[in-house]
N, C-alpha and C positions, 0 to 999 in steps of 0.2 A: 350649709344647713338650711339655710331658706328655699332653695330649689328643692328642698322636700316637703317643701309648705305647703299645702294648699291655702290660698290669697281667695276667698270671697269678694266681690264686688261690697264696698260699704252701702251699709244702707240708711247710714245719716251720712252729712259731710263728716270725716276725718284731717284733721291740718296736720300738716309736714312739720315738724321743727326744723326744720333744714330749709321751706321755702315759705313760710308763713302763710303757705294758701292749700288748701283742700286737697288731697289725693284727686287726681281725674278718673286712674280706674285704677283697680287692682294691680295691674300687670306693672306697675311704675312702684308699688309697693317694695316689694323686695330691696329695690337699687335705691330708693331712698333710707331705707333703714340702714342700709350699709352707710351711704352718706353719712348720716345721723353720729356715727360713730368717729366721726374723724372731723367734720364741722361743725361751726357754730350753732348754737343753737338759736335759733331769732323769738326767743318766748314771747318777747314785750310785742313783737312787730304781730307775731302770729293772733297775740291778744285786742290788740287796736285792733286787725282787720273783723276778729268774731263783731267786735264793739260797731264795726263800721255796717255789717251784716246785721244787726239788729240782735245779738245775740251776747243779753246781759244776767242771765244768772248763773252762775257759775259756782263746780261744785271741788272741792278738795277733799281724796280719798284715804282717809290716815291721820296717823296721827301728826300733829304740827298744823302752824299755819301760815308756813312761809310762802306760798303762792297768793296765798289772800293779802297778805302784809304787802307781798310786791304789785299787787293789782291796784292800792287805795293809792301808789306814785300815777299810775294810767288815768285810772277815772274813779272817783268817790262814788258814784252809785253804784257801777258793780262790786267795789267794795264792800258795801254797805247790805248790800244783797247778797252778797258770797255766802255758800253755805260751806261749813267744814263735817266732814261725814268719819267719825273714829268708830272701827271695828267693834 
């Protein structure tokens, strides 16, 4: 199904759950989603490195607030600054 995709290059960084670091280009897109589906997922590691990048406000799409609940174990100010954004 994904060879039907058309892949745009990102035009923010995008992180892997499978490699906790940024997409390099599109073309690596496809073969990591498939990854995705059969390993681990590195959330915590992929969230230290945003934190290590400078990059603490953080936003959760939905209802629930289990990604914010598990970020205040990483670091209390992105915590603290987490937004939850419900439909």
């Amino acid at each position: 199904m994904l060879a039907e995709v058309t892949i745009n290059e990102p035009r923010i960084p995008v992180y892997s759950n499978v490699t906790a670091q940024p997409f390099t280009s599109a073309a690596e897109i496809p073969g990591m989603l498939g990854r995705q589906l059969c390993e681990p997922v590195l959330w915590e590691q992929t969230m230290k490195n945003l934190i290590a990048e400078g990059k603490n406000q953080c936003y959760e799409l939905g209802p629930g607030q289990q990604l914010k609940a598990m970020s205040k174990r990483i670091d209390s100010n992105v915590w603290k600054a987490f937004k939850v954004v419900n439909p």
